[in-house]
C-alpha atoms as one frame of an Amber mdcrd trajectory, in Angstrom:
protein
  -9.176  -7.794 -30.502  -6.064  -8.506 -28.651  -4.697 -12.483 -28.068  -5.266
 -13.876 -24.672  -1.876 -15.065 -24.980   1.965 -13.719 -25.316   5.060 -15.605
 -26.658   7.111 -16.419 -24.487  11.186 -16.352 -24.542  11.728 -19.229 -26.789
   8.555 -17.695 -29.184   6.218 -20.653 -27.005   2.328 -19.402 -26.567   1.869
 -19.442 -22.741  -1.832 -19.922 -21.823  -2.990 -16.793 -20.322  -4.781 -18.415
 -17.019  -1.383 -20.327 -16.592   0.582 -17.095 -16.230  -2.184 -15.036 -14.106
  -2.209 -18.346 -11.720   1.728 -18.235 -11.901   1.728 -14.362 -10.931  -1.059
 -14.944  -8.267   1.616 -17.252  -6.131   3.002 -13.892  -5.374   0.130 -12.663
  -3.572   0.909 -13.143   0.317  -2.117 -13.937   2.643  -4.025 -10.649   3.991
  -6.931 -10.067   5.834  -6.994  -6.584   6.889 -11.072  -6.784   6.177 -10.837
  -7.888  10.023  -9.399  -4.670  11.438 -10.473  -2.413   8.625 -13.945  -1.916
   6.994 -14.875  -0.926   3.507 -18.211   1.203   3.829 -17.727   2.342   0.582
 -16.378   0.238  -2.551 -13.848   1.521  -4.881 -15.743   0.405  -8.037 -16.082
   1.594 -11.836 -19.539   4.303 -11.832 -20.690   4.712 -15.108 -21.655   7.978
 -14.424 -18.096   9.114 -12.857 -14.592   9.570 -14.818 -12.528   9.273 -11.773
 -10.886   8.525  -9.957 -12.383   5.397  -8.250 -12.453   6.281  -4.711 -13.032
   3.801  -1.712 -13.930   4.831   2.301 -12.288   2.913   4.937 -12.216   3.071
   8.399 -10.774   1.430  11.511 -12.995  -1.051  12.872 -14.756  -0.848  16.497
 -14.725  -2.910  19.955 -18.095  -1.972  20.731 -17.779   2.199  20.648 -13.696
   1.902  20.885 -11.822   2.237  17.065  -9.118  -0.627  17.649  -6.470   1.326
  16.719  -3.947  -1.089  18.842  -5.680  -4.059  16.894  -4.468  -2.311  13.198
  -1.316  -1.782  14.304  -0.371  -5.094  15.700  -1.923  -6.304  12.391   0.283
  -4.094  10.469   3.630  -4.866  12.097   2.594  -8.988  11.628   1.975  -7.719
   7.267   5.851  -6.467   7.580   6.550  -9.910   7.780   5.714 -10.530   4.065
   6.021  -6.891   2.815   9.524  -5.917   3.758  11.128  -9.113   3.114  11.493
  -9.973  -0.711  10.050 -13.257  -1.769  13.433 -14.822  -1.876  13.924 -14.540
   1.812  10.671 -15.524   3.159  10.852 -18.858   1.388  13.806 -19.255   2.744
  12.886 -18.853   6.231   9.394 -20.730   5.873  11.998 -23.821   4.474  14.020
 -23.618   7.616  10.466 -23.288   9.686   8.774 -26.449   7.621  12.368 -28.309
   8.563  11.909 -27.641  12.524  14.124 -25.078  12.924  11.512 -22.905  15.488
  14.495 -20.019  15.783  13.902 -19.087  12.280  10.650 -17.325  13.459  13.329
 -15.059  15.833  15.048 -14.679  12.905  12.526 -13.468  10.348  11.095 -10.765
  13.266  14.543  -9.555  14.057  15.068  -9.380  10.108  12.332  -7.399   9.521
  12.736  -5.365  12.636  16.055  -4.346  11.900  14.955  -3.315   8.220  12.788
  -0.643   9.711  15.146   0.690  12.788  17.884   0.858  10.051  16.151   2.558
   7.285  14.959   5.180  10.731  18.368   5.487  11.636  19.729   6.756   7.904
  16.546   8.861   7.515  14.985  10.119  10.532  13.120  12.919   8.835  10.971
  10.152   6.879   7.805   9.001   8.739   5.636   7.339   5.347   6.451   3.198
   6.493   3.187   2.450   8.441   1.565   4.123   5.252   3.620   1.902   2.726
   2.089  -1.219   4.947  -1.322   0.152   5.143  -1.338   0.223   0.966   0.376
  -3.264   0.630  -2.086  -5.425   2.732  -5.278  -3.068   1.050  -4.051  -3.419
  -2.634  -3.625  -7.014  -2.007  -7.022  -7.942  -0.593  -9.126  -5.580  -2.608
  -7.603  -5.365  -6.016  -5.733  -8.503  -5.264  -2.633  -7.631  -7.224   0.582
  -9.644  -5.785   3.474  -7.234  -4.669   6.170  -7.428  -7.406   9.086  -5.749
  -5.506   9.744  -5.047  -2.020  10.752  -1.568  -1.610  11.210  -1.331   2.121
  14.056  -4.055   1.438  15.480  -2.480  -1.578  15.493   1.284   0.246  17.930
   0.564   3.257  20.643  -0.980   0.555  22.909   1.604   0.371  23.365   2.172
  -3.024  19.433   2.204  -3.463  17.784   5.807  -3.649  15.309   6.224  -0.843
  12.669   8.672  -3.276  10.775   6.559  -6.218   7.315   4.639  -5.089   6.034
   3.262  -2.531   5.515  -0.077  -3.994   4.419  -1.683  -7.150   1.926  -4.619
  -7.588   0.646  -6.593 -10.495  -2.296  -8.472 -11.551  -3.245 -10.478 -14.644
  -6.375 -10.917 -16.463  -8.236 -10.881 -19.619  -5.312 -10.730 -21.526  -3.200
  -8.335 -19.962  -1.200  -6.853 -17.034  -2.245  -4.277 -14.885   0.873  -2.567
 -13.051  -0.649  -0.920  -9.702   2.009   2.087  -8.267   1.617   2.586  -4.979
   2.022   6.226  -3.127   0.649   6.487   0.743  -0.185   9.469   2.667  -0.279
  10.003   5.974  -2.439  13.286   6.719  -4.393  15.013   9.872  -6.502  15.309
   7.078  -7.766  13.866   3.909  -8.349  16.578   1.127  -4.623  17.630   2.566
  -3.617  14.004   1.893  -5.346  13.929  -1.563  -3.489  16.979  -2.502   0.255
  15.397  -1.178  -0.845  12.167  -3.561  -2.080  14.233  -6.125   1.364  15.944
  -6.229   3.342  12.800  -5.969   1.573  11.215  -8.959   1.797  13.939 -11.410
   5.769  13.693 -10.529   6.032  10.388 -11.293   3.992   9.991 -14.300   5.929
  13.469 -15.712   9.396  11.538 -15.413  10.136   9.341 -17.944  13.612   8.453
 -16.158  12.115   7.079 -12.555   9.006   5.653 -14.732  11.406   3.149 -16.250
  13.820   2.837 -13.303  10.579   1.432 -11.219  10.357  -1.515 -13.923  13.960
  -2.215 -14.161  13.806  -2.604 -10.163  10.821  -4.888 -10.681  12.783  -7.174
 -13.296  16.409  -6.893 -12.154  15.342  -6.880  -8.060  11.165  -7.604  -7.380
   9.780 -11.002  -6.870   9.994 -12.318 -10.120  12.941 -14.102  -9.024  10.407
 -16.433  -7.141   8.650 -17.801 -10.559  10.263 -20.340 -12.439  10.544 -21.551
 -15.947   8.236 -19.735 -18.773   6.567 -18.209 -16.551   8.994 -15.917 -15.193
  10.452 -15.718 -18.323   6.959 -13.990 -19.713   6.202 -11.599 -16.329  10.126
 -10.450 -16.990   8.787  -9.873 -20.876   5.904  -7.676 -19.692   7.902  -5.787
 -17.154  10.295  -5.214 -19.799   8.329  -1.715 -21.351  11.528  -0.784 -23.445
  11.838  -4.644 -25.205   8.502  -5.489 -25.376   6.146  -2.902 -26.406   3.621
  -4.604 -27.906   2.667  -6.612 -24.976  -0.825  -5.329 -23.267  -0.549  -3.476
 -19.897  -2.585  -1.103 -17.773  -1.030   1.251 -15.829  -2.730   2.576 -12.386
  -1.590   4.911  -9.711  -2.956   3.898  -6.495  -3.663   6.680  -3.204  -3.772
   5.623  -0.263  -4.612   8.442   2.664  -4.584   7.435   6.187  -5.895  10.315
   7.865  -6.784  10.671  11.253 -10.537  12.275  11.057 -11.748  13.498  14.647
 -14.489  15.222  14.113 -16.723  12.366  13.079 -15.126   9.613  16.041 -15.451
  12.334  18.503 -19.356  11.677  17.883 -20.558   8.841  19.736 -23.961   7.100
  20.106 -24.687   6.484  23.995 -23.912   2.910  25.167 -27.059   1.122  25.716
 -27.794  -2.677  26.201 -30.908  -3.227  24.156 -28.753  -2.288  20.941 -26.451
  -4.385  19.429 -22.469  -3.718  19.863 -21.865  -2.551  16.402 -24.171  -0.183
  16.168 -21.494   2.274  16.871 -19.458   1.173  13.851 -22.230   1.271  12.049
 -23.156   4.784  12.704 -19.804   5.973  11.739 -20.164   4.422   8.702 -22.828
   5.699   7.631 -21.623   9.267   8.369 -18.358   8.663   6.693 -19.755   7.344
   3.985 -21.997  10.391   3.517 -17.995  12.152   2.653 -17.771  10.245  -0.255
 -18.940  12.899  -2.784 -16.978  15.305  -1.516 -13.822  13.396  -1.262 -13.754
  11.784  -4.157 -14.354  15.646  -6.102 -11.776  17.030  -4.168  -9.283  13.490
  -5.448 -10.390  14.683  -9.447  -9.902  18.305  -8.694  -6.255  17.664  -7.003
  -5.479  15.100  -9.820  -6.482  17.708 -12.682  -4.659  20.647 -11.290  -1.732
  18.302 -11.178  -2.804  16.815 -14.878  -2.965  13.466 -13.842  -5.256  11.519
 -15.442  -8.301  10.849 -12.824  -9.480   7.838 -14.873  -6.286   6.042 -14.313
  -6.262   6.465 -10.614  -7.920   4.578  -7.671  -7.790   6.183  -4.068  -8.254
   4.632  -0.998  -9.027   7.011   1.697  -8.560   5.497   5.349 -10.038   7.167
   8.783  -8.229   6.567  11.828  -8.705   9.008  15.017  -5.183  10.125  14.928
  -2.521   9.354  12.294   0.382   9.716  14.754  -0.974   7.653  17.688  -1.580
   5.148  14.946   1.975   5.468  13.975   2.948   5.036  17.778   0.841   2.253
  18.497   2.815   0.699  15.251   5.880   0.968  16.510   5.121  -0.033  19.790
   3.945  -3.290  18.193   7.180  -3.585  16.755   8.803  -3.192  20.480  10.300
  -0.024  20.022   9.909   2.323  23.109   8.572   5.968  22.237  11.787   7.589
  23.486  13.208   6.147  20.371  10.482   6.523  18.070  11.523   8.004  14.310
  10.356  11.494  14.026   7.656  12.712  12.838   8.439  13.805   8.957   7.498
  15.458   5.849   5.345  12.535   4.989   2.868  13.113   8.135   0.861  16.337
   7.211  -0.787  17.573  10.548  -0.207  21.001  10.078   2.136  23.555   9.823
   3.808  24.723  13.046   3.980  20.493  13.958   5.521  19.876  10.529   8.250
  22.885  10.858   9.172  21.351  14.612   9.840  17.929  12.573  11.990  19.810
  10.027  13.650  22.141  13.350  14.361  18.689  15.287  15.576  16.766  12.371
């Protein structure tokens, strides 16, 4: 049975809960459970190989989806996921030390991440998905984000292709490495088969496999530990130089799709029933998709020879993907006239996808 424990740099035994409490700092605050419900758990079934596969669903004002409330949350998550750790302690210092402008500054930072990385590639739409994973892989498989990729892809020297992030978690004795791919979709088996794709790539190239650790030691978050205990997380990223350490590795789906058939159904509004009965029933017909959705995740995954039992997907339901993505924006304060385009990474369908391509 494996030690609890690694040696660290200077050949020091570094008490496991030490490190996984070290690692957790990393983990930013998220509470997406309050504009997004979970009506069905992406748990281990002993009587299922994979992949683990969790409904979500925008949450309801009475009978309304609060679309406008997930994307305001959303934009506020940028905050900590596209700045890298470095910088947000550095503006919460300047905050702590009464200097109120460095909340202007942190927004306009992290605004002018996402109009710049528009502006270099309008044809890519996948940010609000990238987002949508981060805040969901932090408060349900509470794994801290280990690099920030939305910094690291408008450097220019820093190839835009790769994941969509990477997160990490330790217990019992090891590290579990979460990669991160989102999907934006008009619908979710199409989304499942776009992941399905994008995972098989990743895991079949040795190349970007290793260039997504070396980002995590020589650019991620690390940076923000200190003493032996950055020294071990650098020792477990580092796959080539320490082998022998224990890892997991999982590949994480997460498909926002808009789904309009079942929130076009609603339950008439009456007064002698209480307001969330209408989230409720949607629920409980979503929910009745899980079967089916998580066979056709382990069918995509196989035909792409993926390994089902090392993935978890997270399928999300909105009523429409793109006015989502507007809404998203909007809370950003970007007008629609200058909205990014629609890209490769939304799959509505085909003659709207070629009109992206056509316009881009």
């Amino acid at each position: 049975m494996p030690d609890d424990s690694a040696c660290g740099h200077n050949g020091d035994v570094m008490d496991g809960d030490a490190f996984a409490r070290a690692l957790a700092t990393l983990l930013n605050p998220s509470r997406i459970d309050s504009v997004v419900n979970c009506c069905v758990r992406a748990v281990h079934d002993a009587d299922w190989e994979g992949p683990r596969t969790g409904l979500l669903h925008v949450r309801f004002a009475e009978d309304k989806p609060r679309v406008a409330d997930l994307a305001e949350f959303l934009w506020r998550e940028c905050m900590f996921y596209a700045l890298p750790r470095r910088k947000q302690e550095k503006f919460r210092r300047e905050i702590a030390g009464g200097d109120m402008t460095a909340i202007a500054n942190c927004y306009t930072a992290v605004k002018n991440l996402f109009i710049d990385f528009n502006a270099r590639h309008p044809s890519r739409a996948s940010e609000l998905g990238e987002v949508l994973a981060y805040s969901l892989v932090q408060e349900h498989l509470r794994a801290a984000q280990v690099a920030s990729k939305m910094s690291l892809k408008t450097a220019a020297n820093m190839p835009i292709h790769g994941l969509d992030g990477i997160h990490a978690l330790y217990e019992n004795g090891s590290l579990t490495v979460y990669f991160l791919e989102s999907k934006l979709s008009g619908d979710g088996r199409r989304g499942v088969a776009s992941y399905a794709e994008s995972a098989a790539e990743f895991l079949s190239d040795r190349r970007q496999y290793l260039r997504e650790y070396e980002i995590v030691a020589d650019l991620g978050n690390l940076d923000a530990l200190e003493g032996e205990s950055r020294q071990r997380a650098l020792d477990h990223f580092d796959v080539i130089g320490h082998p022998e350490l224990q890892r997991r590795e999982r590949f994480v789906g997460v498909i926002c799709h808009s789904e309009p058939s079942h929130f076009g159904k609603r339950l008439p509004i009456r007064d002698d029933q209480p307001p969330d009965i209408h989230e409720r029933d949607f629920a409980d017909r979503y929910s009745a998709d899980h079967g089916a959705l998580r066979h056709a995740a382990r069918k995509q995954l196989l035909k792409h020879r993926a390994d089902p039992a090392k993935a978890i997907v997270f399928f999300v339901a909105v009523p429409d993907v793109r006015a989502l993505r507007r809404a998203f924006y909007g809370a950003m304060g970007v007008q629609e006239r200058d909205l990014p385009l629609d890209g490769d990474e939304i799959d509505i369908d085909d003659d709207l996808e070629t009109g992206s391509k056509d316009r881009a």
